[in-house]
PDBQT receptor file of N, H, CA, C and O in Angstrom, charges set to zero:
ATOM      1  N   UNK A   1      94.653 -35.746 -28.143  1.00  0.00    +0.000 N 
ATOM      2  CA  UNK A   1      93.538 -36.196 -28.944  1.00  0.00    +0.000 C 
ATOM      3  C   UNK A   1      92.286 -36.221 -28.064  1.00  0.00    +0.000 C 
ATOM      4  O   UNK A   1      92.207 -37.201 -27.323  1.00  0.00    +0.000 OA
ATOM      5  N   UNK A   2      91.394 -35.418 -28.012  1.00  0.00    +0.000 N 
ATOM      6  H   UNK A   2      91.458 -34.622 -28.614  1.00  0.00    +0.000 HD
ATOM      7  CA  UNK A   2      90.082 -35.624 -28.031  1.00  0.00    +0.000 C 
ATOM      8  C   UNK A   2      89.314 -36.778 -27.603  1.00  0.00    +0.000 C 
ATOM      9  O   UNK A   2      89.399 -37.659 -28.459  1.00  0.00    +0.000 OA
ATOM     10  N   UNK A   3      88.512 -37.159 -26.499  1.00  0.00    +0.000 N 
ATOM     11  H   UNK A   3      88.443 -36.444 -25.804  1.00  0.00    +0.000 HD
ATOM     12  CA  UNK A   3      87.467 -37.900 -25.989  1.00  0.00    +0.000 C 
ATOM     13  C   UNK A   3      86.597 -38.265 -26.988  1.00  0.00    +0.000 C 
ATOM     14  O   UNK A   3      85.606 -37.573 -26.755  1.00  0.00    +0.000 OA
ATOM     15  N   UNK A   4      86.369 -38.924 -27.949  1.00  0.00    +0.000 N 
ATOM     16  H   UNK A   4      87.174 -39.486 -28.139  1.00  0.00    +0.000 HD
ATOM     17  CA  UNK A   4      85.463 -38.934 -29.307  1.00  0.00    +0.000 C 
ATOM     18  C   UNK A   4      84.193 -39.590 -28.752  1.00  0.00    +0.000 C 
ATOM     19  O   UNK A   4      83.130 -39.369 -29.331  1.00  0.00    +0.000 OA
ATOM     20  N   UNK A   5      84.244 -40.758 -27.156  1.00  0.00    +0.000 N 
ATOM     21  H   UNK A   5      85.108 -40.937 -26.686  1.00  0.00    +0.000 HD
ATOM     22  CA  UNK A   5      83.268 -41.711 -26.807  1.00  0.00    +0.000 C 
ATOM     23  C   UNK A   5      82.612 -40.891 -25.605  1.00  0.00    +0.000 C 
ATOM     24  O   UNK A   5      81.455 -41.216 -25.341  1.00  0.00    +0.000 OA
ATOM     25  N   UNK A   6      83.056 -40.101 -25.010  1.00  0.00    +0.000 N 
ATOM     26  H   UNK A   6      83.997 -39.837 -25.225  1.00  0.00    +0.000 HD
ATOM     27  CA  UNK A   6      82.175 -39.335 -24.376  1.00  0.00    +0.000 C 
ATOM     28  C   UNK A   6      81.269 -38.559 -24.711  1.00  0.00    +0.000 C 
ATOM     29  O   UNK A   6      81.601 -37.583 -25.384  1.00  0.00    +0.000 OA
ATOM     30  N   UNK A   7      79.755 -38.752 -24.329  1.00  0.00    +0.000 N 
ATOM     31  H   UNK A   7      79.486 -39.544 -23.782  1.00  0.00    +0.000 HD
ATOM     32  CA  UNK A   7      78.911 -37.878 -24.470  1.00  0.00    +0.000 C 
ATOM     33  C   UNK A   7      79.127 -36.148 -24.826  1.00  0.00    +0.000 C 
ATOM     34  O   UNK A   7      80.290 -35.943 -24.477  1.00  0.00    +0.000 OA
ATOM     35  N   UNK A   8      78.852 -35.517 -25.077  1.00  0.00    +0.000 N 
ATOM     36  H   UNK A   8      77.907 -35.683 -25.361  1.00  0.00    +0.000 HD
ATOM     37  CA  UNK A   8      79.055 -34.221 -24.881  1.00  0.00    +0.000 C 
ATOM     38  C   UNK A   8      77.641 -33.418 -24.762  1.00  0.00    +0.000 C 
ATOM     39  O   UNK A   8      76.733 -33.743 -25.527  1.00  0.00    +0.000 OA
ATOM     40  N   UNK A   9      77.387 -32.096 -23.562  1.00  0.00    +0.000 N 
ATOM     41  H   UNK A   9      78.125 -31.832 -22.941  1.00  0.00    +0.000 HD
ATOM     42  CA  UNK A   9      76.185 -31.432 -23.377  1.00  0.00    +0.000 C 
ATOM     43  C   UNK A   9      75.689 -31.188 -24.285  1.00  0.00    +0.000 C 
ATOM     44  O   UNK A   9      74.496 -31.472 -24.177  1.00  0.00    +0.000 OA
ATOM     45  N   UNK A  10      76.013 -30.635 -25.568  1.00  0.00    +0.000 N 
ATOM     46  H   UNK A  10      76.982 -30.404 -25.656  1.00  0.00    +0.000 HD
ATOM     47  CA  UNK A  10      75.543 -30.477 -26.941  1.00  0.00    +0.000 C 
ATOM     48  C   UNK A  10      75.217 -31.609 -27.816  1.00  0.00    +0.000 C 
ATOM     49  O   UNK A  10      74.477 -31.360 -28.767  1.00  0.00    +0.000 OA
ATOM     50  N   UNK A  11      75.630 -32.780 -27.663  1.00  0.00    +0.000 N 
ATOM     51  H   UNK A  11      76.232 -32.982 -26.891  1.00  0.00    +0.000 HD
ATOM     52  CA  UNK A  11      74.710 -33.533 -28.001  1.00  0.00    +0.000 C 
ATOM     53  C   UNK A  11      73.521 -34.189 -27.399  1.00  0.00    +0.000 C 
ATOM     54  O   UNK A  11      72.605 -34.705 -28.039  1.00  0.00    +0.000 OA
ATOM     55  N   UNK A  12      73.632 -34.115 -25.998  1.00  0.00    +0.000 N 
ATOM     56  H   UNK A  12      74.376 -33.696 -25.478  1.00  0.00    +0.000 HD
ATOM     57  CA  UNK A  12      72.832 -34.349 -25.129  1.00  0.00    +0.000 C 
ATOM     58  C   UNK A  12      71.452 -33.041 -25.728  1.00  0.00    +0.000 C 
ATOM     59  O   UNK A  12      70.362 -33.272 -26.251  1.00  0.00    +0.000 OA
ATOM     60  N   UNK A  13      71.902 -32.116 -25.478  1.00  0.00    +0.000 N 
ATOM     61  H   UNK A  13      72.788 -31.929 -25.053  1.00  0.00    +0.000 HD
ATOM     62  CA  UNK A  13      70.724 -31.538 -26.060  1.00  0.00    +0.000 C 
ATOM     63  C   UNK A  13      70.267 -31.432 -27.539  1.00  0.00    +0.000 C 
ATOM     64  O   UNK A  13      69.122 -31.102 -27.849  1.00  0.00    +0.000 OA
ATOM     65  N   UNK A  14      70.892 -31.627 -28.109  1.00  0.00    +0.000 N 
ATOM     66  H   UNK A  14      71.822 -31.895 -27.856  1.00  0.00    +0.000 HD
ATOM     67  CA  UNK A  14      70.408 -32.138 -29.586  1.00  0.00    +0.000 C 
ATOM     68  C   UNK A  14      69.684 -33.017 -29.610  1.00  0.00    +0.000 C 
ATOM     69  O   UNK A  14      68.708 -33.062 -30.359  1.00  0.00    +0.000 OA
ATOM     70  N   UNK A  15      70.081 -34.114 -28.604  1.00  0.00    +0.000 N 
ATOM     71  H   UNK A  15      70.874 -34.077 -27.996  1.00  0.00    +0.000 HD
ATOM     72  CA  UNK A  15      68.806 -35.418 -28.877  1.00  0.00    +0.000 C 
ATOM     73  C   UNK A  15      67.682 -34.960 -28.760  1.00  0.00    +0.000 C 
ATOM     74  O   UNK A  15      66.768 -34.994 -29.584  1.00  0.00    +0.000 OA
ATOM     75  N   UNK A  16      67.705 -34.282 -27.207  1.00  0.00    +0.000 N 
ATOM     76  H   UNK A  16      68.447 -34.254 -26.538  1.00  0.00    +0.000 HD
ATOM     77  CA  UNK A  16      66.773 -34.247 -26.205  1.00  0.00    +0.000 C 
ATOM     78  C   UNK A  16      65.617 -33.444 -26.782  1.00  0.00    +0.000 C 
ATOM     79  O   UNK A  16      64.449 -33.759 -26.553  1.00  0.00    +0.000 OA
ATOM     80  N   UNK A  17      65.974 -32.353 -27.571  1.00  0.00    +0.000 N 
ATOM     81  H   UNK A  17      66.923 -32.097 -27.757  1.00  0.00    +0.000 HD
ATOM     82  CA  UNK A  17      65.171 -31.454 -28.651  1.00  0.00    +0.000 C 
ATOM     83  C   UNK A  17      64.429 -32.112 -30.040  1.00  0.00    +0.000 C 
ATOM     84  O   UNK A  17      63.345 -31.708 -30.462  1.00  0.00    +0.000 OA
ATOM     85  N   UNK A  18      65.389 -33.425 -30.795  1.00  0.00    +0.000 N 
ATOM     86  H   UNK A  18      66.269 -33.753 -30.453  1.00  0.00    +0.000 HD
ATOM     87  CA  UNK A  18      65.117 -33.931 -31.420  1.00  0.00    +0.000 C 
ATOM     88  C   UNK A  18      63.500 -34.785 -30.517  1.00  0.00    +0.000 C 
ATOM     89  O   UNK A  18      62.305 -34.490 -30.506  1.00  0.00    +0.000 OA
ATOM     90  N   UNK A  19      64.113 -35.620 -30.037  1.00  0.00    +0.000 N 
ATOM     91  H   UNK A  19      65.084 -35.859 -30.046  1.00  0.00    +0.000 HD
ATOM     92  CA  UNK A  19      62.804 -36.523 -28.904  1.00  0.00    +0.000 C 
ATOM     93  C   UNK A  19      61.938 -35.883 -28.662  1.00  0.00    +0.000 C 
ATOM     94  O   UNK A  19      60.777 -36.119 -28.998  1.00  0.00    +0.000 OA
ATOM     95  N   UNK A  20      62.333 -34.915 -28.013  1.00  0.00    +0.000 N 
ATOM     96  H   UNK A  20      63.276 -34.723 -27.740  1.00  0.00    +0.000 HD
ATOM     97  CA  UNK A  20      61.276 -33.928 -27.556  1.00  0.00    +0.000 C 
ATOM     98  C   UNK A  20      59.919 -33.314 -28.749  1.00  0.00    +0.000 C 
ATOM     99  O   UNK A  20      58.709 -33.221 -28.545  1.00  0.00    +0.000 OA
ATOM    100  N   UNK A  21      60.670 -33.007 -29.896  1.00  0.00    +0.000 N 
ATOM    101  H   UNK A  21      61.653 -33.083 -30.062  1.00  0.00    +0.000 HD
ATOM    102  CA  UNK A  21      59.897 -32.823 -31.231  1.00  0.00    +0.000 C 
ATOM    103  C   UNK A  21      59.277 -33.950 -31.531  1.00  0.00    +0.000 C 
ATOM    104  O   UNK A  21      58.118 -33.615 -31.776  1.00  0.00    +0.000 OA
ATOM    105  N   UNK A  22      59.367 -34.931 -31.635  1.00  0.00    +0.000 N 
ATOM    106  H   UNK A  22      60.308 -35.202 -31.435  1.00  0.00    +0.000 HD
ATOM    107  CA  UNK A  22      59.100 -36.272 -31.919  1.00  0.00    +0.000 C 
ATOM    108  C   UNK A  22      57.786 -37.032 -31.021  1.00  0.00    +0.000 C 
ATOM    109  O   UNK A  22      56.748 -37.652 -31.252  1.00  0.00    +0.000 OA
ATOM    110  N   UNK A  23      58.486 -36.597 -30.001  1.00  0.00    +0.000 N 
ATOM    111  H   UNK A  23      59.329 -36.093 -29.813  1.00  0.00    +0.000 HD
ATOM    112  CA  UNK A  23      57.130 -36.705 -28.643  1.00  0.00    +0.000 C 
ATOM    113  C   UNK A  23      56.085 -36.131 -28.888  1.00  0.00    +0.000 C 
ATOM    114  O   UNK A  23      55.032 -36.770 -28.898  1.00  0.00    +0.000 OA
ATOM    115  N   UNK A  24      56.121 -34.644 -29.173  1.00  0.00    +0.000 N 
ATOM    116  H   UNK A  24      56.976 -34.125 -29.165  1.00  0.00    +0.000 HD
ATOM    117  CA  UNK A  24      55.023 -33.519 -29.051  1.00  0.00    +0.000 C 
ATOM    118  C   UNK A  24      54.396 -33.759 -30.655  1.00  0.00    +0.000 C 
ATOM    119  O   UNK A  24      53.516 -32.990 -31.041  1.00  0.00    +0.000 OA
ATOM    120  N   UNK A  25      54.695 -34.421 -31.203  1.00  0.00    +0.000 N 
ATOM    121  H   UNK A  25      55.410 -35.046 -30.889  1.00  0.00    +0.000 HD
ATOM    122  CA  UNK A  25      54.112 -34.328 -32.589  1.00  0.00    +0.000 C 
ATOM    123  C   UNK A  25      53.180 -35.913 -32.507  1.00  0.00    +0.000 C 
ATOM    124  O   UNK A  25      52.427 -36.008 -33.477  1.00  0.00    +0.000 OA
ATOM    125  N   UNK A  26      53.120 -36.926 -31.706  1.00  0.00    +0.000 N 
ATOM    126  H   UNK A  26      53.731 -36.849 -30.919  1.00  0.00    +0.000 HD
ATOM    127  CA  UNK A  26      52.755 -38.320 -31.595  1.00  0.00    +0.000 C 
ATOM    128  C   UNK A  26      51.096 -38.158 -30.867  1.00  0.00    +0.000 C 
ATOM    129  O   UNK A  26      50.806 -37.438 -29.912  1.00  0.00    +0.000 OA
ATOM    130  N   UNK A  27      50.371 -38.863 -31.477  1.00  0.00    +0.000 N 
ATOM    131  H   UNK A  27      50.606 -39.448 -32.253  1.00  0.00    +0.000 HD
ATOM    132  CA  UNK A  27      49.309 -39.081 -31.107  1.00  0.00    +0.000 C 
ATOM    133  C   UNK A  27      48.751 -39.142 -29.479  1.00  0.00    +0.000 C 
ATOM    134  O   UNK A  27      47.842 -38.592 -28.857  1.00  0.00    +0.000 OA
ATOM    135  N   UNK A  28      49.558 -39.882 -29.240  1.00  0.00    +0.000 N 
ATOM    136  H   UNK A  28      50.297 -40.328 -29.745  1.00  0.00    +0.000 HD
ATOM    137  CA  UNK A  28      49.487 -40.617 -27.696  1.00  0.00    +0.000 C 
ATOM    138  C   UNK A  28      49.678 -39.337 -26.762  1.00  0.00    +0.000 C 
ATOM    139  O   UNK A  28      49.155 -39.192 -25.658  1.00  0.00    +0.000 OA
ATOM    140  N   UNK A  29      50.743 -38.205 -27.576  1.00  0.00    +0.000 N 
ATOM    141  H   UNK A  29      51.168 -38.323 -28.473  1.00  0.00    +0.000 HD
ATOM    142  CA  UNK A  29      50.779 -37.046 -26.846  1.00  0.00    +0.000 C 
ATOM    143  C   UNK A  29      49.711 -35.965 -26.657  1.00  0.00    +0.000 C 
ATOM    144  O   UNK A  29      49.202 -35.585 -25.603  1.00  0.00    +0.000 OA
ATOM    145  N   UNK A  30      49.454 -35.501 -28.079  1.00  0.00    +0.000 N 
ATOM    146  H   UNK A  30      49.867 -35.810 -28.935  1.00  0.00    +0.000 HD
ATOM    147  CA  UNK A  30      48.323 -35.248 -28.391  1.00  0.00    +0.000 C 
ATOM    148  C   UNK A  30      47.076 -35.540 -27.266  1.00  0.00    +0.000 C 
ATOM    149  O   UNK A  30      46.742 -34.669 -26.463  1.00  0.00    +0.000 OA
ATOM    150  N   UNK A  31      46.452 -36.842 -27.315  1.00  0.00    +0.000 N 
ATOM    151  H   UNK A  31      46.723 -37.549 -27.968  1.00  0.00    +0.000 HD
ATOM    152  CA  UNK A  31      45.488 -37.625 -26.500  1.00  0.00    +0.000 C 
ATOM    153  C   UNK A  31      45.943 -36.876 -24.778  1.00  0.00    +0.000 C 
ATOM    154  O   UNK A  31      45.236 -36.157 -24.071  1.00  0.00    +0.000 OA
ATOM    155  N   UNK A  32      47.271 -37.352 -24.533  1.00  0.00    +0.000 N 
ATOM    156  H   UNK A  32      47.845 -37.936 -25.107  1.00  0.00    +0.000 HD
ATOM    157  CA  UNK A  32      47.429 -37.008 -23.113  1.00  0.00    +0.000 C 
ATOM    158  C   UNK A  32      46.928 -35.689 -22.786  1.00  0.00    +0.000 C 
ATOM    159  O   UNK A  32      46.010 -35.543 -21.979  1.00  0.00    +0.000 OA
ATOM    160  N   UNK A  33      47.676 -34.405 -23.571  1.00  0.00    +0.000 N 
ATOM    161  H   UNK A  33      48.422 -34.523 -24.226  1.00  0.00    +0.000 HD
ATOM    162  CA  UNK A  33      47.594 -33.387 -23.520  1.00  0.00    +0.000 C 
ATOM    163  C   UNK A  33      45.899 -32.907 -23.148  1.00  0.00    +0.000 C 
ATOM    164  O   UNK A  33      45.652 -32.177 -22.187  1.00  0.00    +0.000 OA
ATOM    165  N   UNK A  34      45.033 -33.339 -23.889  1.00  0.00    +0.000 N 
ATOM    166  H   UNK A  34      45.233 -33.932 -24.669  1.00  0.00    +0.000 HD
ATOM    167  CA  UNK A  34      43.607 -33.017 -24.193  1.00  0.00    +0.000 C 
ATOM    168  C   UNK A  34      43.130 -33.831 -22.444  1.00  0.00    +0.000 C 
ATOM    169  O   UNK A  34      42.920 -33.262 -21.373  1.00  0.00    +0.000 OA
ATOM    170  N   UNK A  35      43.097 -35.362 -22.794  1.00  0.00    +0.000 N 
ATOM    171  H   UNK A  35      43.268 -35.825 -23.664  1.00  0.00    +0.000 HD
ATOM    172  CA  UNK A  35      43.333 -35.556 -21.032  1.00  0.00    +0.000 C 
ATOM    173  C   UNK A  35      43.906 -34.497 -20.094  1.00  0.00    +0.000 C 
ATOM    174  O   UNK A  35      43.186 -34.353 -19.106  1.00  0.00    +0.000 OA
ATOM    175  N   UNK A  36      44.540 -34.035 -20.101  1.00  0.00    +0.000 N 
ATOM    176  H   UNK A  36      45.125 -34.152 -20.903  1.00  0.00    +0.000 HD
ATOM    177  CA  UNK A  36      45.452 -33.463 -18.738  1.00  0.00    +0.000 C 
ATOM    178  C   UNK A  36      44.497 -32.008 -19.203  1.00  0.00    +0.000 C 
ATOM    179  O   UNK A  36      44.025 -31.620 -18.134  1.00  0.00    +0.000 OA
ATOM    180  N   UNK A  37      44.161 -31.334 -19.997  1.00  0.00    +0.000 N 
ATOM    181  H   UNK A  37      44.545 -31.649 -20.865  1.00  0.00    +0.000 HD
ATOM    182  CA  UNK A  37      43.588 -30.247 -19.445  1.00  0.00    +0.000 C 
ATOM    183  C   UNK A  37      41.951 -30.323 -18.914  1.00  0.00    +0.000 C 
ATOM    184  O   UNK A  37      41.348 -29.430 -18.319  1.00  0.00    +0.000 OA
ATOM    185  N   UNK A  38      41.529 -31.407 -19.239  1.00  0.00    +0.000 N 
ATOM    186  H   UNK A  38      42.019 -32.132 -19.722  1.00  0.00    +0.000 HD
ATOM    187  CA  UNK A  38      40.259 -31.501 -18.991  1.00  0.00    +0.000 C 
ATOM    188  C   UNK A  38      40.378 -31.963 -17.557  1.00  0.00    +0.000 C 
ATOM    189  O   UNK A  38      39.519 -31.646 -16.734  1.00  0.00    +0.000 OA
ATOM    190  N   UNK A  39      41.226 -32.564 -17.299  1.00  0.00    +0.000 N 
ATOM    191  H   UNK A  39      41.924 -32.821 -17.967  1.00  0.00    +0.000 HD
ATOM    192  CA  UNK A  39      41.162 -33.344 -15.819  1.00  0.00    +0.000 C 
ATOM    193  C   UNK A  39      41.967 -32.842 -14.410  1.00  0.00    +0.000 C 
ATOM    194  O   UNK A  39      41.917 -33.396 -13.312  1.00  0.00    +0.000 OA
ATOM    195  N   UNK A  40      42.577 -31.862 -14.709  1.00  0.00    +0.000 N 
ATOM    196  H   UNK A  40      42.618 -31.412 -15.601  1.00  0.00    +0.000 HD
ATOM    197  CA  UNK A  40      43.969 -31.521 -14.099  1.00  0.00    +0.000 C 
ATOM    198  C   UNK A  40      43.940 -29.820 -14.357  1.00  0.00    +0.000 C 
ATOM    199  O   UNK A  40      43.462 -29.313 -15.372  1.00  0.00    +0.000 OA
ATOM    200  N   UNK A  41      44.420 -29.215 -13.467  1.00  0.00    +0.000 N 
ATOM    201  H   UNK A  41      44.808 -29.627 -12.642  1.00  0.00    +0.000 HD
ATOM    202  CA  UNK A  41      44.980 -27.763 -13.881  1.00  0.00    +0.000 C 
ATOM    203  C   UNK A  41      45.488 -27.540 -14.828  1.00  0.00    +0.000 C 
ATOM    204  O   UNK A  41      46.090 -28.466 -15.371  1.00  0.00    +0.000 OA
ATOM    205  N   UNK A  42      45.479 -26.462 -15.339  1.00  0.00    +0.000 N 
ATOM    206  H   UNK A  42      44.989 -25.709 -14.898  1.00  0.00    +0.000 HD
ATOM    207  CA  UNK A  42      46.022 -26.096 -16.910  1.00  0.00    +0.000 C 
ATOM    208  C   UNK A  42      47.497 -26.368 -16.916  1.00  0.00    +0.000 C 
ATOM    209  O   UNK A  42      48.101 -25.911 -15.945  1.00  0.00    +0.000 OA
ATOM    210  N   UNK A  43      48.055 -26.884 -17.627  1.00  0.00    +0.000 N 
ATOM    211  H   UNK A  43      47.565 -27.254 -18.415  1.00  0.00    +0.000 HD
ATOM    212  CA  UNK A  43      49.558 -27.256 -17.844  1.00  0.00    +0.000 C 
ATOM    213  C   UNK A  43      50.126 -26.215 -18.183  1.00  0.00    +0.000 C 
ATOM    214  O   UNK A  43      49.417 -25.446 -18.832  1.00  0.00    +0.000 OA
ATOM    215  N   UNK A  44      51.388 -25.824 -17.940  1.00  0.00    +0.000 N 
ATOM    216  H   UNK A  44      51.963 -26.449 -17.412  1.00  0.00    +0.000 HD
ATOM    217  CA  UNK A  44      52.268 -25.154 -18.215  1.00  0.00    +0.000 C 
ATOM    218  C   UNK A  44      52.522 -25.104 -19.678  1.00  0.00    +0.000 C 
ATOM    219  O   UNK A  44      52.488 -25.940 -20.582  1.00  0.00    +0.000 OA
ATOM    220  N   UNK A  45      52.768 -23.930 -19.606  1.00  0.00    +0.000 N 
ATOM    221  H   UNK A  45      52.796 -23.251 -18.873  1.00  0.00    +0.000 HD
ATOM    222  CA  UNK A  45      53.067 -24.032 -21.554  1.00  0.00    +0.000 C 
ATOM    223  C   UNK A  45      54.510 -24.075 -21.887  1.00  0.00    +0.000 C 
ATOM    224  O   UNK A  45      55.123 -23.548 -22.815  1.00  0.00    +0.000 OA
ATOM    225  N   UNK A  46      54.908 -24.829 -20.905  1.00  0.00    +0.000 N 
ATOM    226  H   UNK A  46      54.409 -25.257 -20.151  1.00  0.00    +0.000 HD
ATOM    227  CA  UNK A  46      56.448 -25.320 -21.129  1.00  0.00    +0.000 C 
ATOM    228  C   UNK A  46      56.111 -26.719 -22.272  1.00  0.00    +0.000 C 
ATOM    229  O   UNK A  46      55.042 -27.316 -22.397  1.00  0.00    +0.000 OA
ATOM    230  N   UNK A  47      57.072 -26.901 -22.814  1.00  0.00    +0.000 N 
ATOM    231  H   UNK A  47      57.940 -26.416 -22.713  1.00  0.00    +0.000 HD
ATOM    232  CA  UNK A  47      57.059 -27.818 -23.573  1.00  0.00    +0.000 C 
ATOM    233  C   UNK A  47      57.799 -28.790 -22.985  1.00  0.00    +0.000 C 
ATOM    234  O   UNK A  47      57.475 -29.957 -22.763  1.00  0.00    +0.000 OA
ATOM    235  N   UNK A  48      58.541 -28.380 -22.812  1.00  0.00    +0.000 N 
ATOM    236  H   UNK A  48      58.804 -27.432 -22.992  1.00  0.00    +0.000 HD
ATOM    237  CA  UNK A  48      59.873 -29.284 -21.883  1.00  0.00    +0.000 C 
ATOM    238  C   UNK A  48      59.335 -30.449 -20.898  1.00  0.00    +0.000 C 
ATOM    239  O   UNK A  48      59.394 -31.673 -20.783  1.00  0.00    +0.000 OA
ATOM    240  N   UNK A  49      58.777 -29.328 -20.264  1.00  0.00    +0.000 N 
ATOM    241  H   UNK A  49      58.729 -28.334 -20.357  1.00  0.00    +0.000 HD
ATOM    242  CA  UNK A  49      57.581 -30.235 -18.594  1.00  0.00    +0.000 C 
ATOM    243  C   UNK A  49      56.877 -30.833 -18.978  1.00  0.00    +0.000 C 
ATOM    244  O   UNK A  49      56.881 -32.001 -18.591  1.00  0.00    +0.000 OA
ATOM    245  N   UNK A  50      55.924 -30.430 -19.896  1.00  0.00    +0.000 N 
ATOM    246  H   UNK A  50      55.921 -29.481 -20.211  1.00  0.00    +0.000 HD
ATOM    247  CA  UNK A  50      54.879 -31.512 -20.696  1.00  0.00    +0.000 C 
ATOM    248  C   UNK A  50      55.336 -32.226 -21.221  1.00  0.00    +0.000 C 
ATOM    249  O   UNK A  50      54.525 -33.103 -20.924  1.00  0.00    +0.000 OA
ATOM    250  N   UNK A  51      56.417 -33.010 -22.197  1.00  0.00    +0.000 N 
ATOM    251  H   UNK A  51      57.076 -32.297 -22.438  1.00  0.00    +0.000 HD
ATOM    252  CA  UNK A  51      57.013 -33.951 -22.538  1.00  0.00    +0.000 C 
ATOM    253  C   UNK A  51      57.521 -34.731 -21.134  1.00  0.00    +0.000 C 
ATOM    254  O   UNK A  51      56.951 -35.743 -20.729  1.00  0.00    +0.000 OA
ATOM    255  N   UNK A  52      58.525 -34.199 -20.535  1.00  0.00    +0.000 N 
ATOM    256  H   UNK A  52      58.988 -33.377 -20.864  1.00  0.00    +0.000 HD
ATOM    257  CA  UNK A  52      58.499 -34.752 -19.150  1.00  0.00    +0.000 C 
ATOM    258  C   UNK A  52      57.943 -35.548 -18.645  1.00  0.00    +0.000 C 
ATOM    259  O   UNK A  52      58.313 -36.721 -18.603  1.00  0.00    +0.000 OA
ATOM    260  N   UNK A  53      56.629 -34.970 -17.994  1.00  0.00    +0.000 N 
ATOM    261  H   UNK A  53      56.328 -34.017 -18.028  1.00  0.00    +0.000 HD
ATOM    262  CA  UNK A  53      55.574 -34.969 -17.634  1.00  0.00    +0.000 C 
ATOM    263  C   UNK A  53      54.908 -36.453 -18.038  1.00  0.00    +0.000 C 
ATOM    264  O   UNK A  53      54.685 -37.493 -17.418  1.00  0.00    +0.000 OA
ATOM    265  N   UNK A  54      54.739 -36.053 -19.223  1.00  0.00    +0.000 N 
ATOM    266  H   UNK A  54      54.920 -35.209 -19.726  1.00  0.00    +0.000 HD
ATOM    267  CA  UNK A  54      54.104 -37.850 -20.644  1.00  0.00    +0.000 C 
ATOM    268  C   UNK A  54      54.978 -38.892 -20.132  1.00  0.00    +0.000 C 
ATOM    269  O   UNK A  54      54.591 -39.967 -19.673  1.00  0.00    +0.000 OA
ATOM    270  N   UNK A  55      56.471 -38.410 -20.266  1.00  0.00    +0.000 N 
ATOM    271  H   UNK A  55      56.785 -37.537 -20.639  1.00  0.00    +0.000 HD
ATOM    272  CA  UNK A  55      57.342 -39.598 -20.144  1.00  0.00    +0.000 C 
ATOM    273  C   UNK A  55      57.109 -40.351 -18.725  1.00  0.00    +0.000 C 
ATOM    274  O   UNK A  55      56.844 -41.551 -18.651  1.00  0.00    +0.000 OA
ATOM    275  N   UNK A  56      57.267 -39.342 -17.426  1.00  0.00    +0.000 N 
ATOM    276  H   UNK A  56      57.482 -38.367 -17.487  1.00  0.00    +0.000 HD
ATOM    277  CA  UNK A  56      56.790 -39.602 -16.563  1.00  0.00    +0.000 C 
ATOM    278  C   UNK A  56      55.798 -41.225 -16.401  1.00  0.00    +0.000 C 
ATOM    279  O   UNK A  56      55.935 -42.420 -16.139  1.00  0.00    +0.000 OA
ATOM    280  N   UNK A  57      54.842 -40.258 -16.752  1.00  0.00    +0.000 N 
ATOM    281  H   UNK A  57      54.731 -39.287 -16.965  1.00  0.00    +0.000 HD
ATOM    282  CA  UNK A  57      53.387 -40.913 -16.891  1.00  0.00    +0.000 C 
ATOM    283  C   UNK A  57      53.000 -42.040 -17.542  1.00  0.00    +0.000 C 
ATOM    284  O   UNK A  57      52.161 -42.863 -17.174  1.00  0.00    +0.000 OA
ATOM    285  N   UNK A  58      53.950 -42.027 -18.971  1.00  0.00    +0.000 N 
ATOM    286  H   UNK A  58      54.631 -41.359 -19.270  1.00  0.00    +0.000 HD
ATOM    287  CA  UNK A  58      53.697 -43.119 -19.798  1.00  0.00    +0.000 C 
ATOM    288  C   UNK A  58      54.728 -44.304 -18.801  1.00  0.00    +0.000 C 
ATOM    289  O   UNK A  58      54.156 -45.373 -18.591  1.00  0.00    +0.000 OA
ATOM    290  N   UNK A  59      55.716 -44.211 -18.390  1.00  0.00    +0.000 N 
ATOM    291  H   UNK A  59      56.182 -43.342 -18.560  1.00  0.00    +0.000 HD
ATOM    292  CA  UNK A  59      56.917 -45.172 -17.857  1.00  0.00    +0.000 C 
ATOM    293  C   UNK A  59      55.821 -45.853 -16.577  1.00  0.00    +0.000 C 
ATOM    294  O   UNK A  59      55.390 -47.005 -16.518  1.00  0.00    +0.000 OA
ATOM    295  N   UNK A  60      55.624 -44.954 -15.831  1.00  0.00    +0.000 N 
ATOM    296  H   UNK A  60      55.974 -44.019 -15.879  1.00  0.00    +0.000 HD
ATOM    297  CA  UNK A  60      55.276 -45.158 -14.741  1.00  0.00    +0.000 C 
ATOM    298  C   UNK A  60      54.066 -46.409 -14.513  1.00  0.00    +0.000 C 
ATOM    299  O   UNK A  60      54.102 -47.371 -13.747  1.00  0.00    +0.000 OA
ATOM    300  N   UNK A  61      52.870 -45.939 -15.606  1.00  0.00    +0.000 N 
ATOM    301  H   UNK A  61      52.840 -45.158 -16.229  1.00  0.00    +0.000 HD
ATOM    302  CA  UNK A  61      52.206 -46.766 -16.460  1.00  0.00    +0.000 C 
ATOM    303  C   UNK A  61      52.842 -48.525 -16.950  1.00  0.00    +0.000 C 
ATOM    304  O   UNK A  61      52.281 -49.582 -16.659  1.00  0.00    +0.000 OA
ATOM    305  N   UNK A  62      53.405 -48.455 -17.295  1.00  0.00    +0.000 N 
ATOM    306  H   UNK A  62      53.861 -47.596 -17.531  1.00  0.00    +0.000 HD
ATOM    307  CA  UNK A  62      54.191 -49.283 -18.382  1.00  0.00    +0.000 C 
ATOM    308  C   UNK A  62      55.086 -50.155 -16.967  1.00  0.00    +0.000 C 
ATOM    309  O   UNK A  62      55.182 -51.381 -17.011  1.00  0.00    +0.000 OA
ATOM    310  N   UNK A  63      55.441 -49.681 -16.265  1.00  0.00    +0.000 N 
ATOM    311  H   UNK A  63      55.363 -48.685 -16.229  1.00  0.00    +0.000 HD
ATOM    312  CA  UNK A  63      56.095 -50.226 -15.205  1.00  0.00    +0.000 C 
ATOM    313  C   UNK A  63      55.105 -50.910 -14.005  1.00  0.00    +0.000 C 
ATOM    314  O   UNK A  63      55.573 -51.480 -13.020  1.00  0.00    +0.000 OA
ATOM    315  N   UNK A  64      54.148 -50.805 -14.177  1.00  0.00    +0.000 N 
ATOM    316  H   UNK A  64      53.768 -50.342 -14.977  1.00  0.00    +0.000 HD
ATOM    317  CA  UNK A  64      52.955 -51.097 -13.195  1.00  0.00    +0.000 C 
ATOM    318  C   UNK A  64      52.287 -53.005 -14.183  1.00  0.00    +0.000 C 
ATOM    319  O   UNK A  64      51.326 -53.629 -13.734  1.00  0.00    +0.000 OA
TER     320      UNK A  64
């Protein structure tokens, strides 16, 4: 029988895509984004890194 309580990579990335959509669609992201090119080198047009990136930034923030 099957591990049913372990994580699995495929859901791991299901979230992570879900969040990730969720992130990039939020205001606060939005705002950052427009910040970070005006202030900073042009960002990568990864999506991935730029969510990252926010989370990064927003935690780091938030932890201070």
């Amino acid at each position: 029988m099957p591990n049913t309580t372990a994580p699995s990579f495929a859901n791991d990335q299901a979230v992570w895509a879900s969040l990730k959509q969720a992130i990039a669609t939020s205001s606060g992201f939005g705002r950052w984004q427009n910040l970070k090119q005006v202030t900073d080198a042009p960002l990568a047009d990864n999506l991935d890194g730029q969510v990252t990136a926010y989370l990064r930034e927003t935690l780091a923030t938030l932890a201070y």
